[in-house]
C-alpha positions as CSV (number, residue, x, y, z in Angstrom):
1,X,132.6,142.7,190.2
2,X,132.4,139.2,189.4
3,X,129.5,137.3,190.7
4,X,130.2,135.8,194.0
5,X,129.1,131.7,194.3
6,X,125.6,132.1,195.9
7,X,125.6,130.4,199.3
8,X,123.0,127.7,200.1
9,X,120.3,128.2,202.8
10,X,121.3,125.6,204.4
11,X,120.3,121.7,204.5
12,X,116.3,121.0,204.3
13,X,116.3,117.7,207.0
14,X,114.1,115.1,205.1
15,X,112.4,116.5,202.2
16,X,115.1,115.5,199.6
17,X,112.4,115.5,197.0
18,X,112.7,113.6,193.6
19,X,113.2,116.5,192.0
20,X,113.3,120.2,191.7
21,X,112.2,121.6,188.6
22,X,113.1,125.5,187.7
23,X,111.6,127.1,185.7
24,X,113.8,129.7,183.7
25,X,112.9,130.7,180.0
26,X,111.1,133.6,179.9
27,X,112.4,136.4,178.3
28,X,111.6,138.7,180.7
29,X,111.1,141.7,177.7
30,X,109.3,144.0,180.4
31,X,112.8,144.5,182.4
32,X,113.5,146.1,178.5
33,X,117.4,144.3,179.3
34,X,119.9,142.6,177.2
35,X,121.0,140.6,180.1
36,X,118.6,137.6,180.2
37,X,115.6,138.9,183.2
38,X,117.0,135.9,185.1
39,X,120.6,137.0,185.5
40,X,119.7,140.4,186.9
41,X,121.6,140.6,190.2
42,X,120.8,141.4,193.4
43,X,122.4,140.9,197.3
44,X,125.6,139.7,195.3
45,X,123.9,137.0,193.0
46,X,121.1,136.4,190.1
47,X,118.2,135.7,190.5
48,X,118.8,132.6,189.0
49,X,121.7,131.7,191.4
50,X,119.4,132.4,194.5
51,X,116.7,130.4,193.4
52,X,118.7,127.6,192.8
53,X,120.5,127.8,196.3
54,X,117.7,127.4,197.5
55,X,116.4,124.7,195.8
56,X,119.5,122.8,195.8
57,X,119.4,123.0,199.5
58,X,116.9,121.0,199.9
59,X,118.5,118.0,198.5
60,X,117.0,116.9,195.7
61,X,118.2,113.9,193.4
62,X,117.9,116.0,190.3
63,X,118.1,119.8,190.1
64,X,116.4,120.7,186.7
65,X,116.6,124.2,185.1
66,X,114.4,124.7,181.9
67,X,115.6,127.2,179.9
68,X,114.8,128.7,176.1
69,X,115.8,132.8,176.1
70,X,119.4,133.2,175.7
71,X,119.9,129.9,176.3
72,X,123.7,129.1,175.9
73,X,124.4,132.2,178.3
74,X,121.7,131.2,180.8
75,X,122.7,127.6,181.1
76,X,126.6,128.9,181.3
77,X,125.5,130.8,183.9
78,X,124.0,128.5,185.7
79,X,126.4,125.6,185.1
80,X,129.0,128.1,186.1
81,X,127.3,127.8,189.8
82,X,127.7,123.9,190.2
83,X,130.5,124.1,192.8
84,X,128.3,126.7,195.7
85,X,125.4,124.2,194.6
86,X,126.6,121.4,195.4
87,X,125.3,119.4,192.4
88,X,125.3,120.0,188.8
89,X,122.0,121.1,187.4
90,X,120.4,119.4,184.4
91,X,119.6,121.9,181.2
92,X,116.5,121.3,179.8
93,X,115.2,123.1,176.8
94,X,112.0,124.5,176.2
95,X,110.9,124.1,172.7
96,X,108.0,126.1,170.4
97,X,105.5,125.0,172.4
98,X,104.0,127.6,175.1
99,X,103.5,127.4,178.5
100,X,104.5,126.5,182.1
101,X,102.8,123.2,181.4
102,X,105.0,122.4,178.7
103,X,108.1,123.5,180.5
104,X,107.3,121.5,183.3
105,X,106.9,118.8,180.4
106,X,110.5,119.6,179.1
107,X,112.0,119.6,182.4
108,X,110.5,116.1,183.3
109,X,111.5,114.4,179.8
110,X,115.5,115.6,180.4
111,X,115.2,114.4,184.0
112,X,114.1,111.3,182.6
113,X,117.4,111.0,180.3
114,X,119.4,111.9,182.6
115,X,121.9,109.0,183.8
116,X,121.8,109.3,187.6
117,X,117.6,110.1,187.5
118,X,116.9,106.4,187.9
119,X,113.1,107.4,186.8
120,X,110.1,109.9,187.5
121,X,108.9,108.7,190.8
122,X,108.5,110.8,194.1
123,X,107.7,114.2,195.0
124,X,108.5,117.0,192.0
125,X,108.7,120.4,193.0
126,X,108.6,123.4,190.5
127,X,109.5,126.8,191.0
128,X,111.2,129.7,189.5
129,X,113.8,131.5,188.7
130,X,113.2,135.0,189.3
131,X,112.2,134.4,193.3
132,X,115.0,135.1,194.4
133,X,113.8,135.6,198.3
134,X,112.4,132.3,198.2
135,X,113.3,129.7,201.3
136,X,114.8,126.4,201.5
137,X,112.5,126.6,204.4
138,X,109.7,127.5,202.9
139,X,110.2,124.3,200.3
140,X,110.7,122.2,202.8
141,X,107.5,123.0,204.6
142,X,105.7,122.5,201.0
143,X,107.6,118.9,200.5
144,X,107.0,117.8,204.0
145,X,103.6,118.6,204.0
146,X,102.7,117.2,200.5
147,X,104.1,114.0,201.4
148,X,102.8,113.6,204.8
149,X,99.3,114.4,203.3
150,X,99.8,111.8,200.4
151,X,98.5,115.0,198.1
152,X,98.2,114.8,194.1
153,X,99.3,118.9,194.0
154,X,100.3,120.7,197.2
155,X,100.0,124.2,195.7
156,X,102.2,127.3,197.7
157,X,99.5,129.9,198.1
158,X,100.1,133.5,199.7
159,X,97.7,136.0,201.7
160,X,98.1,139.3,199.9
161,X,96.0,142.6,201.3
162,X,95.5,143.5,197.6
163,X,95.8,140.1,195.1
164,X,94.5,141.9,192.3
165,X,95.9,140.7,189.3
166,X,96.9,137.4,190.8
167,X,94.6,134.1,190.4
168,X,92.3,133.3,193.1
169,X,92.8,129.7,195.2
170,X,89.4,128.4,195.7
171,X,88.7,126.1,198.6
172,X,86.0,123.4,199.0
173,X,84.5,122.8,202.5
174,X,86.9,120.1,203.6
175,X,89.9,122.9,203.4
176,X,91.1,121.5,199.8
177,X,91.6,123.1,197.0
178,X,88.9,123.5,194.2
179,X,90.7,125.1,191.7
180,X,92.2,128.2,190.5
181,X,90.7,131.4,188.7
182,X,92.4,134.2,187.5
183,X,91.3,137.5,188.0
184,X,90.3,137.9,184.8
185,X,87.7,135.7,185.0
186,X,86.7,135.6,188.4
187,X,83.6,136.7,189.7
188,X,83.2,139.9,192.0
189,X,82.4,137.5,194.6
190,X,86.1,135.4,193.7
191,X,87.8,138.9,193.5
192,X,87.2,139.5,197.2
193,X,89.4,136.7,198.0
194,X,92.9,137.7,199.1
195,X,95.1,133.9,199.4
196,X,96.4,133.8,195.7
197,X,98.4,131.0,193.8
198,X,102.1,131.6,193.7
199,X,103.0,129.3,191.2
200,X,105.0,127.1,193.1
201,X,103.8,123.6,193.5
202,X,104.5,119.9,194.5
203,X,103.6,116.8,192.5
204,X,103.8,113.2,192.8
205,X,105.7,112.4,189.9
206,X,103.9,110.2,188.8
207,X,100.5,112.4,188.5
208,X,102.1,114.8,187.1
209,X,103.5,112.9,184.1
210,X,100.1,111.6,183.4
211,X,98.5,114.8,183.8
212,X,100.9,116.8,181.5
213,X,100.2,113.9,178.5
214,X,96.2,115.2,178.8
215,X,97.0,119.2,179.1
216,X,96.5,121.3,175.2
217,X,96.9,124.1,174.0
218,X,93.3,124.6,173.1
219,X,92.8,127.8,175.0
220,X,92.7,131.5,174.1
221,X,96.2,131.8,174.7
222,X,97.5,128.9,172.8
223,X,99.6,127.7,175.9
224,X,100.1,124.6,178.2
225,X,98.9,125.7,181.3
226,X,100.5,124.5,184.6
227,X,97.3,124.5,186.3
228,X,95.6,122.5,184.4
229,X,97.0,120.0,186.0
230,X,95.4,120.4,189.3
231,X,91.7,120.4,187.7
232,X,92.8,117.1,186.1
233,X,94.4,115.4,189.6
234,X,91.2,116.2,191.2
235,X,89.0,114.6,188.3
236,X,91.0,111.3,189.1
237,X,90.4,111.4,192.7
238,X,93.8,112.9,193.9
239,X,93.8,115.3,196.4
240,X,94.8,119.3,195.7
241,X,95.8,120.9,198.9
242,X,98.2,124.0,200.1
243,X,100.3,125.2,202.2
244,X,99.9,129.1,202.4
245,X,102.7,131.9,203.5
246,X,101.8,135.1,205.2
247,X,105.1,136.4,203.8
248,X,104.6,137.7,200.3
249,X,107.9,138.8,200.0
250,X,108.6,135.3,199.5
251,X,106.3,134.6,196.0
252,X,107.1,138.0,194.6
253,X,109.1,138.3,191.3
254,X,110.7,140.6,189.2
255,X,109.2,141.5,186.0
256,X,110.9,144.8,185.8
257,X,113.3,146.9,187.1
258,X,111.6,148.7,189.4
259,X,110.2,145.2,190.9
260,X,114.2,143.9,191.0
261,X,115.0,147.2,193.3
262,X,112.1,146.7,195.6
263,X,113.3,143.0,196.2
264,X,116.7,144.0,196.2
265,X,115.6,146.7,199.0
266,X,113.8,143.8,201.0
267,X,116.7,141.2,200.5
268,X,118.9,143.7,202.0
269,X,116.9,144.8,204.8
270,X,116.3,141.0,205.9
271,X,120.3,140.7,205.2
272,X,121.1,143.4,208.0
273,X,118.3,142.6,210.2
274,X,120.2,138.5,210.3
275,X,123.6,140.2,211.1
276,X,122.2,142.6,213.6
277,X,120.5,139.7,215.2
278,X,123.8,137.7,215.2
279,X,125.7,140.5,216.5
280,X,127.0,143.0,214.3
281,X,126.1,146.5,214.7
282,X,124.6,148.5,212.1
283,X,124.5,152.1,212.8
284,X,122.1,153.0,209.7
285,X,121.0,150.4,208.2
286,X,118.9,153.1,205.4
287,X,122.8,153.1,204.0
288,X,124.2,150.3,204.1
289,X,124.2,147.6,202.0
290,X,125.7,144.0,202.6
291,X,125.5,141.2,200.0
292,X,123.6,137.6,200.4
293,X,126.9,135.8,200.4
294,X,129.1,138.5,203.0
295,X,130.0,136.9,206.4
296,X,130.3,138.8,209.3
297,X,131.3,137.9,213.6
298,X,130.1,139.2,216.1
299,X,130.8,142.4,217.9
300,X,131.9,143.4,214.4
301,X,130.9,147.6,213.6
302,X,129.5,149.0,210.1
303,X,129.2,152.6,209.8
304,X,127.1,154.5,207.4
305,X,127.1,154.3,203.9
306,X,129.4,151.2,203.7
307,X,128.5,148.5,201.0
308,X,129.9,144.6,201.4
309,X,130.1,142.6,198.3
310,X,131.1,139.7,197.6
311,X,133.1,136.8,199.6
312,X,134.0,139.5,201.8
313,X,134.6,138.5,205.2
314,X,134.5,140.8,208.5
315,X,136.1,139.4,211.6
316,X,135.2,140.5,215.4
317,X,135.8,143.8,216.4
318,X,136.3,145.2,212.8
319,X,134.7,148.7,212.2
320,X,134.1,149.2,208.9
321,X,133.1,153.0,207.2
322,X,131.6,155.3,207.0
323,X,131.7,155.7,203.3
324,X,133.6,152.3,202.5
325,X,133.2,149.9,199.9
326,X,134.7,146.2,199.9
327,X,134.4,143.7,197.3
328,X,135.8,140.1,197.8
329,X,138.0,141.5,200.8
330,X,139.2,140.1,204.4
331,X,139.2,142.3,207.5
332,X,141.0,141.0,210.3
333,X,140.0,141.2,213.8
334,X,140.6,144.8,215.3
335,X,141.4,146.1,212.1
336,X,139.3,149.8,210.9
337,X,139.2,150.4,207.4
338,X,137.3,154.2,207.0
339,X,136.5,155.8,203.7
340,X,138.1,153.2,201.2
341,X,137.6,151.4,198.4
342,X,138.8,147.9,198.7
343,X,138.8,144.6,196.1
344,X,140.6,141.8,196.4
345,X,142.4,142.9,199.6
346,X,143.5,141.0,202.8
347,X,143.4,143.3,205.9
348,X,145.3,141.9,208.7
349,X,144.6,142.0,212.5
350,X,144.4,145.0,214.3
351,X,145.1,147.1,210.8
352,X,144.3,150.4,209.8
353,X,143.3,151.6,206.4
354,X,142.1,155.2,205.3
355,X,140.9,157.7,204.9
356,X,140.3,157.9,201.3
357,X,142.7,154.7,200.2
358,X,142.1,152.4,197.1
359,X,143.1,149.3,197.5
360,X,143.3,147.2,194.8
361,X,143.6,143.5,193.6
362,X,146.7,141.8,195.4
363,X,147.2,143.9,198.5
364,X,147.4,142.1,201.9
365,X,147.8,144.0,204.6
366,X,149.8,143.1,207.7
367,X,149.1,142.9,211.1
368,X,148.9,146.1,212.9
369,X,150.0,147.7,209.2
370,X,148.4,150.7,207.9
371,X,148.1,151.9,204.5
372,X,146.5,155.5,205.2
373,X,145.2,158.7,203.3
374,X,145.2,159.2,199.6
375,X,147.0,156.0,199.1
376,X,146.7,153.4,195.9
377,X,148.1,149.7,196.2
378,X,147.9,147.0,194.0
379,X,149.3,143.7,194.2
380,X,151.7,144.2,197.3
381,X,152.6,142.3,200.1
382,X,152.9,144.4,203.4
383,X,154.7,142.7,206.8
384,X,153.3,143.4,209.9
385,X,153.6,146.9,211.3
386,X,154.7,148.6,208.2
387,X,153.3,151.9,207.5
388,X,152.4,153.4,204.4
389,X,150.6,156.8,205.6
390,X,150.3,159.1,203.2
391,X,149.9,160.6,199.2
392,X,151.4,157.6,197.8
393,X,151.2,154.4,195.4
394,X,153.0,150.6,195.8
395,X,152.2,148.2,192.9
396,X,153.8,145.0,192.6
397,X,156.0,145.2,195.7
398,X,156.8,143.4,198.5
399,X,157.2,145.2,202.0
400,X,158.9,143.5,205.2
401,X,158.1,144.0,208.7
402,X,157.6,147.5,210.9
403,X,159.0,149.5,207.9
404,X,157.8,153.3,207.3
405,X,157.4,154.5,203.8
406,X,157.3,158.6,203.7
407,X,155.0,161.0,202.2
408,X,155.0,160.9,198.4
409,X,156.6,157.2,197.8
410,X,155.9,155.6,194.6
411,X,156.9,152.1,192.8
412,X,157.6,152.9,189.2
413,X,156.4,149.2,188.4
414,X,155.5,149.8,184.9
415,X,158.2,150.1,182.2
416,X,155.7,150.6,179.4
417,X,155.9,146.8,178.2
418,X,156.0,144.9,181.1
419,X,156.0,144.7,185.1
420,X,158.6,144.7,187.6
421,X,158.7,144.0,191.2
422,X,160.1,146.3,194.0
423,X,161.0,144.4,197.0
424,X,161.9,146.2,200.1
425,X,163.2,144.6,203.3
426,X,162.1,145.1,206.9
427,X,162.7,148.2,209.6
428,X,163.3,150.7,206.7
429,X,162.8,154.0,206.7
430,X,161.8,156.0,203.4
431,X,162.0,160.1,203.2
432,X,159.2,162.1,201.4
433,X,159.1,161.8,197.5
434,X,161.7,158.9,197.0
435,X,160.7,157.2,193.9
436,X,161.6,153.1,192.9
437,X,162.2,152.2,189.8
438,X,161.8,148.5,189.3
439,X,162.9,146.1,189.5
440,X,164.7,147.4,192.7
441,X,165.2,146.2,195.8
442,X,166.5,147.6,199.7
443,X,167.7,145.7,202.1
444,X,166.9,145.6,206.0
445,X,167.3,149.0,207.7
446,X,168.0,151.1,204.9
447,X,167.3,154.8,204.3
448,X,166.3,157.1,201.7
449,X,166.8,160.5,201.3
450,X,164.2,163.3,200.6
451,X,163.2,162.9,196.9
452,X,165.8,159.9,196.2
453,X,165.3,158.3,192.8
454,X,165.8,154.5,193.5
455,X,167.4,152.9,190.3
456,X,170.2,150.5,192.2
457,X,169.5,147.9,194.8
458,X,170.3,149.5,198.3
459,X,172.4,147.3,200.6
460,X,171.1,146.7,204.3
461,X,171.4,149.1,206.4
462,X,172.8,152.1,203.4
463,X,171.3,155.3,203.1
464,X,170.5,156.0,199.3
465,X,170.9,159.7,198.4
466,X,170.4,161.3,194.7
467,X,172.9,164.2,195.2
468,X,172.1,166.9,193.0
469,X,173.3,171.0,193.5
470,X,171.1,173.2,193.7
471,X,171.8,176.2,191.9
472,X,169.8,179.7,192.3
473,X,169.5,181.7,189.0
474,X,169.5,185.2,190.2
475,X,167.1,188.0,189.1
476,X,165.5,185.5,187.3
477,X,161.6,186.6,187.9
478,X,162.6,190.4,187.4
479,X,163.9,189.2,184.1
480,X,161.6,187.0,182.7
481,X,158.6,188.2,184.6
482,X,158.8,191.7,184.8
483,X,156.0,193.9,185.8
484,X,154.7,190.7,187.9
485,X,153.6,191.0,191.5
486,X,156.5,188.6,192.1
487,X,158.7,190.5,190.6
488,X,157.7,193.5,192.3
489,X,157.7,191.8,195.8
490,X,161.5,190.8,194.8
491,X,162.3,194.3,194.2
492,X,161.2,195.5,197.5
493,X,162.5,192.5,199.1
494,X,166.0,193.6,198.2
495,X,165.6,197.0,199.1
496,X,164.8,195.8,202.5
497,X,161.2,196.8,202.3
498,X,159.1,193.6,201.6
499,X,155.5,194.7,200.0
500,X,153.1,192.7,202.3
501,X,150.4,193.6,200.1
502,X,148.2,190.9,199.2
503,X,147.9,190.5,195.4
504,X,146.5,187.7,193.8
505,X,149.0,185.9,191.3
506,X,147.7,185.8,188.0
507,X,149.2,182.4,187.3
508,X,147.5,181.0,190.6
């Protein structure tokens, strides 16, 4: 499955910061991955591609992404989402130099080159790109309340019941923050405080260029630490506030896989918990899972172990499952689709499809059609009412309206070179086993016979036969299968005393 375009979170009212700076060149070498840590998917998108949603939502003037791993497939990537953004992100590139502080530093000197940034003034925001159930709203809350404060640093902090590992916010008496310590080199006393920096800040732009120019490297890591920016804010006189979240899921990233499944776990409950909320009815949630960027009505049913991925699109009244799979497919409204795997399909209105059917790429469904068990299809067109029931396959074909296609049908679409269409008209009936080769078509109202092999175009209304005799070769089994339990029930047979015995065929 392609990656579906992520879908925004929606419009942020005022913040519309300055900027939105993401930070996205680690190289992630705990998720032990040759995709970039970043481009790990999860609810139907990267990590990447929901971070950026939801900073893009909040309608910044310049959308940043700082990259240095893998960098020409990372910034392919996430150029390749400019369209569900709504804005082309700028690529900035991380050079030798370590640190968040000097990624920050990057990201601020392409904004500055950038044509339409019209300078480094304003509220600056920096987050990450392997959040991927961060908020627009939760952003927004940071902007808004940066600004309204007039803050030097607004830091996102989080309450966690065990921050161990994390770095410990520090508050002075007035509420502001003091600084950070990590817990490496926090006290025992420090340690026993559970609100812990996220990494996500707020700037004024303009305090945060200055402050960048005064961070080194002179540490025991070697690096250019973000948060060295608030100590040197606060020695100016600025103010370091926060704004802190109760919901953790929200800060959390994914260092490994075993991190990406537990957010992917949470995304996906919060995902069914919306639609339930809205109106669709899950009957076990434990089972199913339904993509970030699926859209479903109200009044609209999803049965156990069903997955939705994609652009797929449920309308009301749908029931969907159990045991279905849909990818980048439309379900009309009325329409069941049960045990079926489905991509790139159009299900009309009031449809039915399944048990065990494949659709593939191509298929649309019409109303009140049904394509039903142990069926394959694959770029055909079906009118409305048109039955396909059973044990068959249609590729490349074209149905018409309230037609009936027997047991056993296939379009022979594939000559070994090429591909050819089998069109075949409206209000015709098929028999078991009849077999197109295309190209082919049948016109309105025609019939097959039982096992027909299709190689001429049938007229409207013509019934097209293969006539064959059938010829019996007698004492054929006593001959070439002497001694067999078939040719020892024939032998009684014709002495008009049938063995009813039961004997296993050895051939069985």
């Amino acid at each position: 499955m392609t990656e579906s375009p992520v879908t925004p979170a929606g419009p942020a009212g005022p913040a519309a910061p300055a900027a939105v700076i993401v930070l996205a060149a680690g190289a992630g070498t705990r998720m032990k991955s040759k995709t970039p840590k970043i481009l790990h998917q999860i609810g139907g998108a990267s990590m990447i591609g929901h971070a950026l949603a939801a900073a893009a939502a909040l309608n910044p003037r310049e959308l940043v992404a700082v990259v240095r791993h893998q960098r020409d497939l990372v910034a392919d990537h996430i150029l390749s989402l400019s369209g569900s953004l709504g804005t082309t992100p700028v690529i900035a590139d991380q050079d030798e130099v370590p640190g968040t502080g000097r990624a920050v530093q990057c990201g601020l000197e392409a904004l500055a080159a950038a044509p339409a940034a019209g300078g480094i003034s304003g509220t600056v925001v920096v987050t990450y790109g392997d959040v991927p159930l961060l908020t627009t709203e939760l952003l927004a809350e940071l902007v808004q309340t940066h600004e309204a404060d007039s803050n030097a640093v607004t830091v996102l902090t989080a309450l966690l019941a065990d921050p161990t590992g994390y770095g410990r916010i520090l508050r002075d008496t007035d509420g502001s923050v003091a600084g950070i310590v990590e817990h490496k080199d926090a006290t025992d006393a420090q340690r026993q405080v559970n609100e812990v920096n996220s990494g996500i800040y707020a700037f004024d732009g303009a305090v945060l260029t200055t402050a960048l120019a005064q961070v080194t490297t002179d540490n025991a890591q070697g690096e250019m630490y973000l948060t060295d920016v608030l100590q040197i804010a606060r020695a100016a006189g600025g103010r370091v506030a926060a704004v802190t979240t109760t919901d953790q899921w929200q800060v959390e990233g994914a260092n490994d896989r075993v991190q990406l499944s537990q957010l992917g776990a949470e995304m996906n409950r919060r995902t069914i918990e919306r639609h339930q909320r809205a109106g669709t009815t899950v009957q076990d949630p434990a089972t199913t899972w339904i993509d970030s960027t699926v859209t479903l009505e109200p009044d609209t049913t999803i049965l156990p172990n069903t997955h939705l991925q994609g652009s797929t699109h449920i309308s009301e009244d749908a029931v969907i499952g159990p045991d279905t799979t849909l990818v980048d497919t439309r379900v009309g409204i009325g329409a069941t689709v049960t045990r079926t795997q489905a991509s790139g399909a159009v299900i009309g209105d009031r449809a039915g499809v399944g048990p065990f059917t494949y659709l593939r790429p191509g298929t649309v469904l019409g109303e009140q059609g049904k394509i039903g068990a142990f069926y394959e299809t694959k770029n055909t067109v079906i009118g409305r009412g048109s039955k396909l029931s059973h044990l068959g396959y249609a590729g490349d074909a074209e149905i018409g309206e309230y037609t009936n296609i027997g047991c056993g049908n296939i379009t022979a679409n594939y000559d070994g070179v090429n591909k050819h269409r089998t069109v075949i008209g409206s209000h015709v009936r098929t028999s078991s086993n009849t077999v197109f080769i295309a190209p082919v078509s049948v016109g309105d109202g025609a019939y097959t016979g039982a096992g027909a092999v299709v190689r001429k175009d049938v007229p409207a209304g013509a019934l097209a036969l293969t006539v064959a005799p059938q010829r019996n070769a007698e004492g054929w089994v006593e001959d070439r299968r002497p001694g067999s339990p078939a040719a020892e029930a024939a032998a009684q047979a014709r002495l008009g005393h049938p063995d009813t015995t039961e004997t296993p065929d050895a051939g069985a």
